[in-house]
mmCIF file of the protein (N, C-alpha, C, O) and its ligand, coordinates in Angstrom:
data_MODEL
# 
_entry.id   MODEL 
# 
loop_
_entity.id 
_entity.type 
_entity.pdbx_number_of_molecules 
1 polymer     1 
2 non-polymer 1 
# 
_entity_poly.entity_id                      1 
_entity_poly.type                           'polypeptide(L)' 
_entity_poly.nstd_linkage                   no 
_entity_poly.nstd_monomer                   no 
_entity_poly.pdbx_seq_one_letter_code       
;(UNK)(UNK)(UNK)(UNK)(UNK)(UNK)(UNK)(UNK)(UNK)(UNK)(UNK)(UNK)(UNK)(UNK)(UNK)(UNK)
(UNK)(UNK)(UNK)(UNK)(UNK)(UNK)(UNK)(UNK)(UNK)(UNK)(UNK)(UNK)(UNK)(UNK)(UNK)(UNK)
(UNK)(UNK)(UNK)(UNK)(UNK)(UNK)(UNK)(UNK)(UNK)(UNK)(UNK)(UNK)(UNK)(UNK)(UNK)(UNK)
(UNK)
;
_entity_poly.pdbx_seq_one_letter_code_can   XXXXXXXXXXXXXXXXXXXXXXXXXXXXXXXXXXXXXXXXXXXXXXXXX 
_entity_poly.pdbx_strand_id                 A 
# 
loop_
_entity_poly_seq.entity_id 
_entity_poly_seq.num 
_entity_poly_seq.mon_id 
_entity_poly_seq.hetero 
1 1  UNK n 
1 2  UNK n 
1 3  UNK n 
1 4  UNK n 
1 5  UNK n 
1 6  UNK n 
1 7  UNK n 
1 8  UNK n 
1 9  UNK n 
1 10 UNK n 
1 11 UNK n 
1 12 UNK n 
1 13 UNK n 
1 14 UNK n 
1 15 UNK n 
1 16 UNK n 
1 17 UNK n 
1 18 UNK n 
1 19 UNK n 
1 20 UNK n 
1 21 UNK n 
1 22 UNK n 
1 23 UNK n 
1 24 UNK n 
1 25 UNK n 
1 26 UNK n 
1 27 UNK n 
1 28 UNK n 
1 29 UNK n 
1 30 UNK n 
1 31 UNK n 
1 32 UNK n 
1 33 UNK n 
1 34 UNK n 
1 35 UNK n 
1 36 UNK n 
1 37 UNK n 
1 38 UNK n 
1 39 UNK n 
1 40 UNK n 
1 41 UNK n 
1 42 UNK n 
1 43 UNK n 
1 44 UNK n 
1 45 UNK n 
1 46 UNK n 
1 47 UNK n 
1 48 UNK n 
1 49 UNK n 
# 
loop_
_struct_asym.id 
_struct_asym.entity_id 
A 1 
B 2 
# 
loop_
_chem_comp.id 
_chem_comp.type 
_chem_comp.mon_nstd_flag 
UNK 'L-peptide linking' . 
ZN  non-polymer         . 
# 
_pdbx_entity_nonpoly.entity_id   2 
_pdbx_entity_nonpoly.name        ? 
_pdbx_entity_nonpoly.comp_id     ZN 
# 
_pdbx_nonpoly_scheme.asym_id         B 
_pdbx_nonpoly_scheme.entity_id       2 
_pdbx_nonpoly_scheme.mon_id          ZN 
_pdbx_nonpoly_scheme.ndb_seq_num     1 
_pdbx_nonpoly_scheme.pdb_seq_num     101 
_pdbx_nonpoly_scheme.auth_seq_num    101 
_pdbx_nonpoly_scheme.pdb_mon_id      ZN 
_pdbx_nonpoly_scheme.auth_mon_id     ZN 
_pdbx_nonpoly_scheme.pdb_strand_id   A 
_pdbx_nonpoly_scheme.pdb_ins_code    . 
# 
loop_
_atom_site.group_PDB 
_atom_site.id 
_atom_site.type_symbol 
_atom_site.label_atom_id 
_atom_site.label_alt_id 
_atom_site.label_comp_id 
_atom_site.label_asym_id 
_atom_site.label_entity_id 
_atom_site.label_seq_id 
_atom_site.pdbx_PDB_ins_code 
_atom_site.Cartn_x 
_atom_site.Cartn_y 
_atom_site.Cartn_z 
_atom_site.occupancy 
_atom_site.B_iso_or_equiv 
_atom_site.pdbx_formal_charge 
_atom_site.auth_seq_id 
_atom_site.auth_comp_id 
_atom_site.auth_asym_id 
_atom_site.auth_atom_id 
_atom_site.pdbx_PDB_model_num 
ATOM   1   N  N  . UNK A 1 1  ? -8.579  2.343   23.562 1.00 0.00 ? 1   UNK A N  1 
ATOM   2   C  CA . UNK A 1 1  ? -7.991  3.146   22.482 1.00 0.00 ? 1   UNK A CA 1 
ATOM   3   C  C  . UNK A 1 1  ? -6.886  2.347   21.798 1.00 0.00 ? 1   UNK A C  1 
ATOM   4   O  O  . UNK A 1 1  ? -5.696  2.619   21.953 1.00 0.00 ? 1   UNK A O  1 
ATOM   5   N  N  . UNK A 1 2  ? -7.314  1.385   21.064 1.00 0.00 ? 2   UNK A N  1 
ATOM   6   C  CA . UNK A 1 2  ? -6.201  0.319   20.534 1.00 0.00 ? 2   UNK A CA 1 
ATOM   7   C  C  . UNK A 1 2  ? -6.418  0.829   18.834 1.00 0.00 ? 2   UNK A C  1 
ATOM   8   O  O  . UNK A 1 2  ? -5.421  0.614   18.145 1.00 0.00 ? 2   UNK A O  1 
ATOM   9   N  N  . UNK A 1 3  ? -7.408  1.365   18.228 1.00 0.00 ? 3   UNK A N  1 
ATOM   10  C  CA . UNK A 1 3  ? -7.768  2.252   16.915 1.00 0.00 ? 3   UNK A CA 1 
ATOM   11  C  C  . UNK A 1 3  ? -6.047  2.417   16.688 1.00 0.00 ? 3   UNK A C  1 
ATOM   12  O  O  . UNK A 1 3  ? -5.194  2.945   17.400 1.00 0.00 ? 3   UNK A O  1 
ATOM   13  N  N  . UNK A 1 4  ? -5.965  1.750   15.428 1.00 0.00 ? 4   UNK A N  1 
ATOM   14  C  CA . UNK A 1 4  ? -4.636  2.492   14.133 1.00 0.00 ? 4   UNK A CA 1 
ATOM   15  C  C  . UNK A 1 4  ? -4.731  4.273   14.329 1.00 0.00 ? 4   UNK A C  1 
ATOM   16  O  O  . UNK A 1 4  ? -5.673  5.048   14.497 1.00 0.00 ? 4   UNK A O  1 
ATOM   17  N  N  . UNK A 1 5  ? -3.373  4.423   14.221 1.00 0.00 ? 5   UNK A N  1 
ATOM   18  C  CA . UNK A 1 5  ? -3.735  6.499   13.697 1.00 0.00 ? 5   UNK A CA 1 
ATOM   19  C  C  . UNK A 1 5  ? -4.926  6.517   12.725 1.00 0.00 ? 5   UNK A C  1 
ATOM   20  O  O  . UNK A 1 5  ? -6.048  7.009   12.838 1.00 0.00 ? 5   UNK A O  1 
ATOM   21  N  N  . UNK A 1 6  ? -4.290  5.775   11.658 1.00 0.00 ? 6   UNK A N  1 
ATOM   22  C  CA . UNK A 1 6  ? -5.480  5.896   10.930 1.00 0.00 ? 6   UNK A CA 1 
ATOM   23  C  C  . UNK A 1 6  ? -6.551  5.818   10.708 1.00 0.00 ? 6   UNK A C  1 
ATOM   24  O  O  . UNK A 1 6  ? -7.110  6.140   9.659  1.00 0.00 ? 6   UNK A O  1 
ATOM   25  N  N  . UNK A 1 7  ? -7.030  5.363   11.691 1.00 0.00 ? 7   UNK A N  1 
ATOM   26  C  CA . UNK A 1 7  ? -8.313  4.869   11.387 1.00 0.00 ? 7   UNK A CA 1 
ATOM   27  C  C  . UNK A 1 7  ? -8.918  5.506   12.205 1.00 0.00 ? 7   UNK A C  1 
ATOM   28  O  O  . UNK A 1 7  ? -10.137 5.517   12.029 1.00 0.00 ? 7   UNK A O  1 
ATOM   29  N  N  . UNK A 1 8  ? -8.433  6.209   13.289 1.00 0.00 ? 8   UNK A N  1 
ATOM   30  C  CA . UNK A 1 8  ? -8.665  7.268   14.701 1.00 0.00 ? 8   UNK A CA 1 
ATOM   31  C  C  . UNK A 1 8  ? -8.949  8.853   13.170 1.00 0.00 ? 8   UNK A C  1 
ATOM   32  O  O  . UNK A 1 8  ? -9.242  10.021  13.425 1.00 0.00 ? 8   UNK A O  1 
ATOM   33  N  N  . UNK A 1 9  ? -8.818  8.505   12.361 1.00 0.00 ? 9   UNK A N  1 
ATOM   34  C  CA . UNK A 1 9  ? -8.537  9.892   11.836 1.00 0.00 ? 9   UNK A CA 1 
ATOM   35  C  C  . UNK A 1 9  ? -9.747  9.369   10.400 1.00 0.00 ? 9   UNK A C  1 
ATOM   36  O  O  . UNK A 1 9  ? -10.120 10.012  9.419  1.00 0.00 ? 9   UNK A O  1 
ATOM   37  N  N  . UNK A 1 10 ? -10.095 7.893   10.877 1.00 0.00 ? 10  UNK A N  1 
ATOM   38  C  CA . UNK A 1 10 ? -11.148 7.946   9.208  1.00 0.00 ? 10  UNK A CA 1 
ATOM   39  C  C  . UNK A 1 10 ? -10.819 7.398   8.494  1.00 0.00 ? 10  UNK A C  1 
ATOM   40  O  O  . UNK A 1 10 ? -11.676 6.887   7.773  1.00 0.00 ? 10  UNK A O  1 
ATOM   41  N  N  . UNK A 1 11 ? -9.562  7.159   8.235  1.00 0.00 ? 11  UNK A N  1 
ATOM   42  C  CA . UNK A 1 11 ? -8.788  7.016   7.078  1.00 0.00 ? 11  UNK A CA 1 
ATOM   43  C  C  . UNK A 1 11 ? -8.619  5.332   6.917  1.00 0.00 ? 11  UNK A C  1 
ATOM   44  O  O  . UNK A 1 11 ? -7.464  4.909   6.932  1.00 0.00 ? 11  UNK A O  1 
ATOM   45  N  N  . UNK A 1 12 ? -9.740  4.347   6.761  1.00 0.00 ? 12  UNK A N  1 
ATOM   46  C  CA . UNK A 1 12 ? -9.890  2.886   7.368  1.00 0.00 ? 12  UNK A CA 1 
ATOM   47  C  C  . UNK A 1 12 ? -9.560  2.001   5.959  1.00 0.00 ? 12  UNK A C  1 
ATOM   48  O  O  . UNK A 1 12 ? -9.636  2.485   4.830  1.00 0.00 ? 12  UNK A O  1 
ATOM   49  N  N  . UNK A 1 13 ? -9.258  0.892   6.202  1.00 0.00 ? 13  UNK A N  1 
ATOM   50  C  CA . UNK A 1 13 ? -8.376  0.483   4.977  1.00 0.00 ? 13  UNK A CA 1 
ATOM   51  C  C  . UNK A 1 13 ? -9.899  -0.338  4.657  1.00 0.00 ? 13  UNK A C  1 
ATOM   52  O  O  . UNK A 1 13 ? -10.635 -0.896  5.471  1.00 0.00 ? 13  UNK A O  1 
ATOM   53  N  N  . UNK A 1 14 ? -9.980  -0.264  3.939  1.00 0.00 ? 14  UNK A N  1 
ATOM   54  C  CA . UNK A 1 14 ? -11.589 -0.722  3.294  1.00 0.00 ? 14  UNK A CA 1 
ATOM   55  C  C  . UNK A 1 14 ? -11.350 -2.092  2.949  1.00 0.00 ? 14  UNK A C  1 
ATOM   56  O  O  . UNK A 1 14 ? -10.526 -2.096  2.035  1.00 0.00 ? 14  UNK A O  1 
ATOM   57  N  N  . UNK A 1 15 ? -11.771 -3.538  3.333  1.00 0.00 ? 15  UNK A N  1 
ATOM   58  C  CA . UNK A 1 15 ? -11.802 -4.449  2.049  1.00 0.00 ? 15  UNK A CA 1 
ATOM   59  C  C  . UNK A 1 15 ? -13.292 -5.255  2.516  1.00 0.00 ? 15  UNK A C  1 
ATOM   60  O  O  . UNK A 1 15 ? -14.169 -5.158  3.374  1.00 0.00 ? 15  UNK A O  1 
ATOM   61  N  N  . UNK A 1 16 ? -12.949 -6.047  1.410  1.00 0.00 ? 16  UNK A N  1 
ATOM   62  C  CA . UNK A 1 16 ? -14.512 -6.469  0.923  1.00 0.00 ? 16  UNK A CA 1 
ATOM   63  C  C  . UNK A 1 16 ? -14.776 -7.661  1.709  1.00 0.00 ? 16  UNK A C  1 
ATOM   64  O  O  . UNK A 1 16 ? -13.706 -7.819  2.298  1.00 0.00 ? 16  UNK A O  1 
ATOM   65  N  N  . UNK A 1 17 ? -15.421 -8.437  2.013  1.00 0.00 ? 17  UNK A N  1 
ATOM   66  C  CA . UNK A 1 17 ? -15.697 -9.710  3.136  1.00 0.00 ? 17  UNK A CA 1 
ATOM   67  C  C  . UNK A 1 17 ? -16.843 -10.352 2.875  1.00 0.00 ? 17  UNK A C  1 
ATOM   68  O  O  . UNK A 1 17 ? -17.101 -9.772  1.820  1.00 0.00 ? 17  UNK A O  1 
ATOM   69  N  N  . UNK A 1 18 ? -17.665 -11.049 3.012  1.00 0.00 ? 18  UNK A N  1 
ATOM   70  C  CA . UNK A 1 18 ? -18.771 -11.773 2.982  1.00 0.00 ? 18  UNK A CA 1 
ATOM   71  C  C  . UNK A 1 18 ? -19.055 -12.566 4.475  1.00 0.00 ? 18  UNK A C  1 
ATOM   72  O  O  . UNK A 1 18 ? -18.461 -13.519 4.981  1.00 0.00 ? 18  UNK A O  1 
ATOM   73  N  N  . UNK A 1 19 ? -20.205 -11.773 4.956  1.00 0.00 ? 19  UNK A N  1 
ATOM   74  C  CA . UNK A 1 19 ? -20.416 -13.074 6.133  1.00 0.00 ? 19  UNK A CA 1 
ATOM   75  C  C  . UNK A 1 19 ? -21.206 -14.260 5.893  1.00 0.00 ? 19  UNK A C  1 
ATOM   76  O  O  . UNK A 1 19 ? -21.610 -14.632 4.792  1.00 0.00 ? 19  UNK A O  1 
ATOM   77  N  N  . UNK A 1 20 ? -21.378 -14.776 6.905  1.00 0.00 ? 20  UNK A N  1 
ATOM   78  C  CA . UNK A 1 20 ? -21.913 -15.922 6.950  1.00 0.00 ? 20  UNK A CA 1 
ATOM   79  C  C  . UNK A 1 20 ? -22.743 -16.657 5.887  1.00 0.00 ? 20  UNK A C  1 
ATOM   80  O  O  . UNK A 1 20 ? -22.646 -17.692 5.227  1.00 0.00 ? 20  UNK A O  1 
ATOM   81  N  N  . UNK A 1 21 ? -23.869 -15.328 6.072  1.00 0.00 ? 21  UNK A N  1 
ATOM   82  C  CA . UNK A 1 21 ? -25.007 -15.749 4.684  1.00 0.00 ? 21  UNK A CA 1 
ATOM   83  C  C  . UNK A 1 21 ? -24.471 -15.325 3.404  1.00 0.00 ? 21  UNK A C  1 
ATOM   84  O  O  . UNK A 1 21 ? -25.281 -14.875 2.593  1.00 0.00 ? 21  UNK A O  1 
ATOM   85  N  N  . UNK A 1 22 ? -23.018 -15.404 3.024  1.00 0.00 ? 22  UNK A N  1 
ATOM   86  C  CA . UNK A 1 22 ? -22.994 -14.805 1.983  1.00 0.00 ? 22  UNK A CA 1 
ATOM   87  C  C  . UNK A 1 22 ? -22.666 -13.483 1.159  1.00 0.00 ? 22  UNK A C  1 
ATOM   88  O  O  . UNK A 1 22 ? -21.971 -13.302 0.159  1.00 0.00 ? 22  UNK A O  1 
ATOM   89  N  N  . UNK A 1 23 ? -23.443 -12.608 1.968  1.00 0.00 ? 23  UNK A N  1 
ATOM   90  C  CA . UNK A 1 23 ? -23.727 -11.211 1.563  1.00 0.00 ? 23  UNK A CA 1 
ATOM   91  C  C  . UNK A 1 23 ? -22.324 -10.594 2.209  1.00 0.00 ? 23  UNK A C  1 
ATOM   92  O  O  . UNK A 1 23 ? -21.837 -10.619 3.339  1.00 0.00 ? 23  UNK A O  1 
ATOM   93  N  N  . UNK A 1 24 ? -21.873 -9.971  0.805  1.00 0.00 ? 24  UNK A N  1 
ATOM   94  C  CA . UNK A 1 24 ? -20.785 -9.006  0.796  1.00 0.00 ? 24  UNK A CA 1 
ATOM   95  C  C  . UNK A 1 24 ? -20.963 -7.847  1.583  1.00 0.00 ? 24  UNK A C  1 
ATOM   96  O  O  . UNK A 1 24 ? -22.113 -7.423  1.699  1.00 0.00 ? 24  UNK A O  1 
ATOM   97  N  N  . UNK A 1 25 ? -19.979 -7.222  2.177  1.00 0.00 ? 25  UNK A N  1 
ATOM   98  C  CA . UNK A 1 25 ? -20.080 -5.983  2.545  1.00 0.00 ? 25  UNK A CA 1 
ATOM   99  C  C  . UNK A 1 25 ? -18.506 -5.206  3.208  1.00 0.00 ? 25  UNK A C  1 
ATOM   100 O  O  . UNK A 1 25 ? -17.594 -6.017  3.369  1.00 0.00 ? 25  UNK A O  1 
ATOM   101 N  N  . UNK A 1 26 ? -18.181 -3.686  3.587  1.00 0.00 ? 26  UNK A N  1 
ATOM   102 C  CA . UNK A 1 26 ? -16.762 -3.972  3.890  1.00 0.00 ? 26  UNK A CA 1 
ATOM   103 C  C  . UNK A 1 26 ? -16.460 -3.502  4.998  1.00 0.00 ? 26  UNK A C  1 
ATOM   104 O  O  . UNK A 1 26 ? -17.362 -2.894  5.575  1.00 0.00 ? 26  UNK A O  1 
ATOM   105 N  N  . UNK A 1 27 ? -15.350 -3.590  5.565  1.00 0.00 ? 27  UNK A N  1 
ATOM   106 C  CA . UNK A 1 27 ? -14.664 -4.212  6.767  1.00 0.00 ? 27  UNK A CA 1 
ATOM   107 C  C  . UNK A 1 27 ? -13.748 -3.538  6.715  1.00 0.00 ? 27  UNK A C  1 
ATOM   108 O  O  . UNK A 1 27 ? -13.296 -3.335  5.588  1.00 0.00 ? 27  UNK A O  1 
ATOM   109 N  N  . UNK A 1 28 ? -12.942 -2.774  8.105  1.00 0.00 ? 28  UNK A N  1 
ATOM   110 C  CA . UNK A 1 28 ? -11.747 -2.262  8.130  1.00 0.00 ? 28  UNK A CA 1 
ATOM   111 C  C  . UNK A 1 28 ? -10.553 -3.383  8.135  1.00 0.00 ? 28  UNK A C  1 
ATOM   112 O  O  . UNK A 1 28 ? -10.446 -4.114  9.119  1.00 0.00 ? 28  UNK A O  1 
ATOM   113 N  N  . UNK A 1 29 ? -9.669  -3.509  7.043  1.00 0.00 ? 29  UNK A N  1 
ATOM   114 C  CA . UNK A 1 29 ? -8.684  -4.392  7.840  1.00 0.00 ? 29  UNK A CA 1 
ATOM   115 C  C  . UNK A 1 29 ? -7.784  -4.513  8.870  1.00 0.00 ? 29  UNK A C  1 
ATOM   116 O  O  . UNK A 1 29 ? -7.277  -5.510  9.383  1.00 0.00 ? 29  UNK A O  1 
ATOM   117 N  N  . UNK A 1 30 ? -7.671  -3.381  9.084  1.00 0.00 ? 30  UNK A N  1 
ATOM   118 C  CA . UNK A 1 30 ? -6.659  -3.107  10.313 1.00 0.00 ? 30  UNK A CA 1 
ATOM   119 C  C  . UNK A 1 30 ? -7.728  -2.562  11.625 1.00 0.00 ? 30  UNK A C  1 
ATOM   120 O  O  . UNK A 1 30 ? -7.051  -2.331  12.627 1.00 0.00 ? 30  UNK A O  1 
ATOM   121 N  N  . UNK A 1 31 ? -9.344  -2.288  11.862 1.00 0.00 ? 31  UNK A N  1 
ATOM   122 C  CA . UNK A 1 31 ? -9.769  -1.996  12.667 1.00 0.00 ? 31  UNK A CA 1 
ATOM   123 C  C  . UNK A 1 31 ? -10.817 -2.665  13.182 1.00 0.00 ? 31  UNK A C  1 
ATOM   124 O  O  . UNK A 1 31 ? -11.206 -2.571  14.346 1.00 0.00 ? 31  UNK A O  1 
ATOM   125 N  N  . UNK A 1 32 ? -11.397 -3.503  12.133 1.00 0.00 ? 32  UNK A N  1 
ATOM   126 C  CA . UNK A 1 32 ? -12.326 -4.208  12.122 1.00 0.00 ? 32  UNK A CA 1 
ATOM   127 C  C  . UNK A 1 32 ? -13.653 -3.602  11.956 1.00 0.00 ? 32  UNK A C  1 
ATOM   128 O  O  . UNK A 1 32 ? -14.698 -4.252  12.001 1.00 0.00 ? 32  UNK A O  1 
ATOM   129 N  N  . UNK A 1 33 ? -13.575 -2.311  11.760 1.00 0.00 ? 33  UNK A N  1 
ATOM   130 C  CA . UNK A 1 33 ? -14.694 -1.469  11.962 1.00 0.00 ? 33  UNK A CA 1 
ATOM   131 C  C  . UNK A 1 33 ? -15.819 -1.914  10.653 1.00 0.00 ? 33  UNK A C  1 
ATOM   132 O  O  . UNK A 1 33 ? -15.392 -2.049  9.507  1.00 0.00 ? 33  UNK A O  1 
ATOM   133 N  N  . UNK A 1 34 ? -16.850 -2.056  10.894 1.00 0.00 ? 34  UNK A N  1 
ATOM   134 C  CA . UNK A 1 34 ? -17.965 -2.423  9.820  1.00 0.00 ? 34  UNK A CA 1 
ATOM   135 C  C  . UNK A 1 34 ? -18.203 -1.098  8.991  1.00 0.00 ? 34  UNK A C  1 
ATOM   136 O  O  . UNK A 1 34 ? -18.345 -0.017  9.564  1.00 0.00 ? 34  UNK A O  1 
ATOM   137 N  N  . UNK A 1 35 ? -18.244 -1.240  7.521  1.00 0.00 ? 35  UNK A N  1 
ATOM   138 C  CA . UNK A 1 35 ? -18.582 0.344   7.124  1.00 0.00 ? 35  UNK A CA 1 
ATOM   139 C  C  . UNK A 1 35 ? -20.478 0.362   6.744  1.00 0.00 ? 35  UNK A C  1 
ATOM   140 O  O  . UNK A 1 35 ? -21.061 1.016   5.878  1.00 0.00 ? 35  UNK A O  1 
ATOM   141 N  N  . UNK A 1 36 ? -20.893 -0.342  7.479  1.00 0.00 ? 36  UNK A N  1 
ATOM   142 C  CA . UNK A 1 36 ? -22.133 -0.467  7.804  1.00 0.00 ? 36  UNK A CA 1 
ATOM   143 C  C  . UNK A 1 36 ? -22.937 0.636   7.683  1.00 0.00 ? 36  UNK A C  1 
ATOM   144 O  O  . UNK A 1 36 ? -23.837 0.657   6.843  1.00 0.00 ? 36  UNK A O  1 
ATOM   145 N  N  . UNK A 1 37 ? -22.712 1.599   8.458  1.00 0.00 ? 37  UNK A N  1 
ATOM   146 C  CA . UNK A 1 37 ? -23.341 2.816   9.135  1.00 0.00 ? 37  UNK A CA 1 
ATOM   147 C  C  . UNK A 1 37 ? -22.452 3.572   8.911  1.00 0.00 ? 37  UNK A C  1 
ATOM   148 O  O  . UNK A 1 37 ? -22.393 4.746   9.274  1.00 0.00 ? 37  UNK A O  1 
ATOM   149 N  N  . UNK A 1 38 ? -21.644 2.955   8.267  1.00 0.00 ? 38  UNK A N  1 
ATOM   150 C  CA . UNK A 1 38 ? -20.453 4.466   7.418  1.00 0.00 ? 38  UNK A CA 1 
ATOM   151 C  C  . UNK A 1 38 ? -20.234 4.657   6.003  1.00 0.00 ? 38  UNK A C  1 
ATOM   152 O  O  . UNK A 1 38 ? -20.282 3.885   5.045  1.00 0.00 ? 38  UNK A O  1 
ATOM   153 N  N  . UNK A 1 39 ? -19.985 5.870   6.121  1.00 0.00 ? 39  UNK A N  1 
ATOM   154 C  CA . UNK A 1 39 ? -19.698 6.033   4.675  1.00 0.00 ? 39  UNK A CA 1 
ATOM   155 C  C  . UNK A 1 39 ? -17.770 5.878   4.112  1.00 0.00 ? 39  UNK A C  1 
ATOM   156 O  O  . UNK A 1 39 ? -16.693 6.388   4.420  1.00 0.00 ? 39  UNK A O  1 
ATOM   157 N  N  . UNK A 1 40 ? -18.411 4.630   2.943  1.00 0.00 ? 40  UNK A N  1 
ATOM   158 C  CA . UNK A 1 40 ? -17.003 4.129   2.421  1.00 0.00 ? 40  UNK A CA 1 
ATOM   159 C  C  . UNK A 1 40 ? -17.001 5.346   1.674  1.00 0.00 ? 40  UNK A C  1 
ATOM   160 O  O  . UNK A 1 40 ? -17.968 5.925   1.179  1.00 0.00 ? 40  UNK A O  1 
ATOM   161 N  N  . UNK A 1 41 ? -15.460 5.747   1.648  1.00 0.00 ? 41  UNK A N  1 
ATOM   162 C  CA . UNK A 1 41 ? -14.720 6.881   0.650  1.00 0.00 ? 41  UNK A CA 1 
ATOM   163 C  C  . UNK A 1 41 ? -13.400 5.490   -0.795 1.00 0.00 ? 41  UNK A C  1 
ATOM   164 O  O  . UNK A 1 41 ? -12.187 5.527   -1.006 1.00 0.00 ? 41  UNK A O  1 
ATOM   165 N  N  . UNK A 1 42 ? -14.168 4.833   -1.200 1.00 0.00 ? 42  UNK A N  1 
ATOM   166 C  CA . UNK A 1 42 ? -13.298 4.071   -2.029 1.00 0.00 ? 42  UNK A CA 1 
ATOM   167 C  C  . UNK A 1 42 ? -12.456 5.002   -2.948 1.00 0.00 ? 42  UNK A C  1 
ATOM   168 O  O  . UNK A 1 42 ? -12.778 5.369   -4.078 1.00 0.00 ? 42  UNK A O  1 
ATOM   169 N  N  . UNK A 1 43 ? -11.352 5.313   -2.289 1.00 0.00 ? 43  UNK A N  1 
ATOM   170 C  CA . UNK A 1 43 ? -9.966  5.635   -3.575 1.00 0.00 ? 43  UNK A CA 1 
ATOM   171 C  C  . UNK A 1 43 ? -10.080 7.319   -3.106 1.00 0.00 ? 43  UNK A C  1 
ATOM   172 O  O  . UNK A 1 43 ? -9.728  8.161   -3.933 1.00 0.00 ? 43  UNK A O  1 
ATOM   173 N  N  . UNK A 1 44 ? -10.515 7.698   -1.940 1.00 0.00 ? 44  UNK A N  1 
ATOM   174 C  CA . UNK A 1 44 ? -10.561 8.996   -1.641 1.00 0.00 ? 44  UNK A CA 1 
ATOM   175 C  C  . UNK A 1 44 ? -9.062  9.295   -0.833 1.00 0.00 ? 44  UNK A C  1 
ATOM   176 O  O  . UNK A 1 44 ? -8.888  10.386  -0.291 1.00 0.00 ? 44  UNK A O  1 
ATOM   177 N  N  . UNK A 1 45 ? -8.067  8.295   -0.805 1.00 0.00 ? 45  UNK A N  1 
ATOM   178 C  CA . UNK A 1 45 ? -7.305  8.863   -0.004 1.00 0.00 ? 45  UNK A CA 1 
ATOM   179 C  C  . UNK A 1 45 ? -5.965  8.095   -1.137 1.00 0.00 ? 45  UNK A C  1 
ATOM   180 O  O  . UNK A 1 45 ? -6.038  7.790   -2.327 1.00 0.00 ? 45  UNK A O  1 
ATOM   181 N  N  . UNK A 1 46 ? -4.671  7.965   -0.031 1.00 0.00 ? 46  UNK A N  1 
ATOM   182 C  CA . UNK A 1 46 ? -3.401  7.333   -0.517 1.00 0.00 ? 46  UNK A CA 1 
ATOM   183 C  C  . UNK A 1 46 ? -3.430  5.717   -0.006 1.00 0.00 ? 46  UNK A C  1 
ATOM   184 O  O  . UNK A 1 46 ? -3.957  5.425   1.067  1.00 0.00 ? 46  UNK A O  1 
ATOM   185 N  N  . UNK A 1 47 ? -2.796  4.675   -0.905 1.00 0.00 ? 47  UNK A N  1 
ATOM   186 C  CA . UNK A 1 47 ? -2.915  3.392   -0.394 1.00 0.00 ? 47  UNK A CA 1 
ATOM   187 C  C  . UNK A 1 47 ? -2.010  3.539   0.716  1.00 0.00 ? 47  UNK A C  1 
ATOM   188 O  O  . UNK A 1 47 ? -0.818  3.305   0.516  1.00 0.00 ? 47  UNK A O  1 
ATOM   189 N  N  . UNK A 1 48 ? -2.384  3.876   1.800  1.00 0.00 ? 48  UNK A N  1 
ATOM   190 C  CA . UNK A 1 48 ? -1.638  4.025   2.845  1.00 0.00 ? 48  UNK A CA 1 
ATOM   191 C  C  . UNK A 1 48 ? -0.762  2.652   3.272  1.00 0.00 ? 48  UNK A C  1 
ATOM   192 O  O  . UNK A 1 48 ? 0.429   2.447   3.506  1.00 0.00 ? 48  UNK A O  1 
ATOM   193 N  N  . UNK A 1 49 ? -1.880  1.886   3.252  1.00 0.00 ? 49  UNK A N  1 
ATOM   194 C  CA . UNK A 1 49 ? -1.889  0.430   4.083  1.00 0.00 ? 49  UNK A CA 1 
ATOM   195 C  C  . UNK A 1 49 ? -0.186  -0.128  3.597  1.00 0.00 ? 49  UNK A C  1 
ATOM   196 O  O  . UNK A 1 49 ? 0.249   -1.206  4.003  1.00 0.00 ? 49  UNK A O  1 
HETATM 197 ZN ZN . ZN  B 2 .  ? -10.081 1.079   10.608 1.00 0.00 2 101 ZN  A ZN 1 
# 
């Protein structure tokens, strides 16, 4: 249980990344969490960060 409050609550600081091959996609910055299999909320909250 090392999860930010925030991010324990959803609230994941979104940014953009590119791996290896290239291909963009985004990334918690503070959790590392992949928004892969999640749904990004871009601009649904306060710039917390
Ligand atoms: Zn997060």
């Amino acid at each position: 249980m090392s999860k930010p409050f925030r991010c324990r609550l959803g609230l994941h600081k979104w940014v953009r990344r590119a791996n290896p091959e290239g291909a963009p996609y985004s990334q918690c910055e503070r959790c590392g969490t992949d928004a892969g299999n999640t749904k990004v909320q871009w601009g649904a909250g306060g710039q917390g960060g």
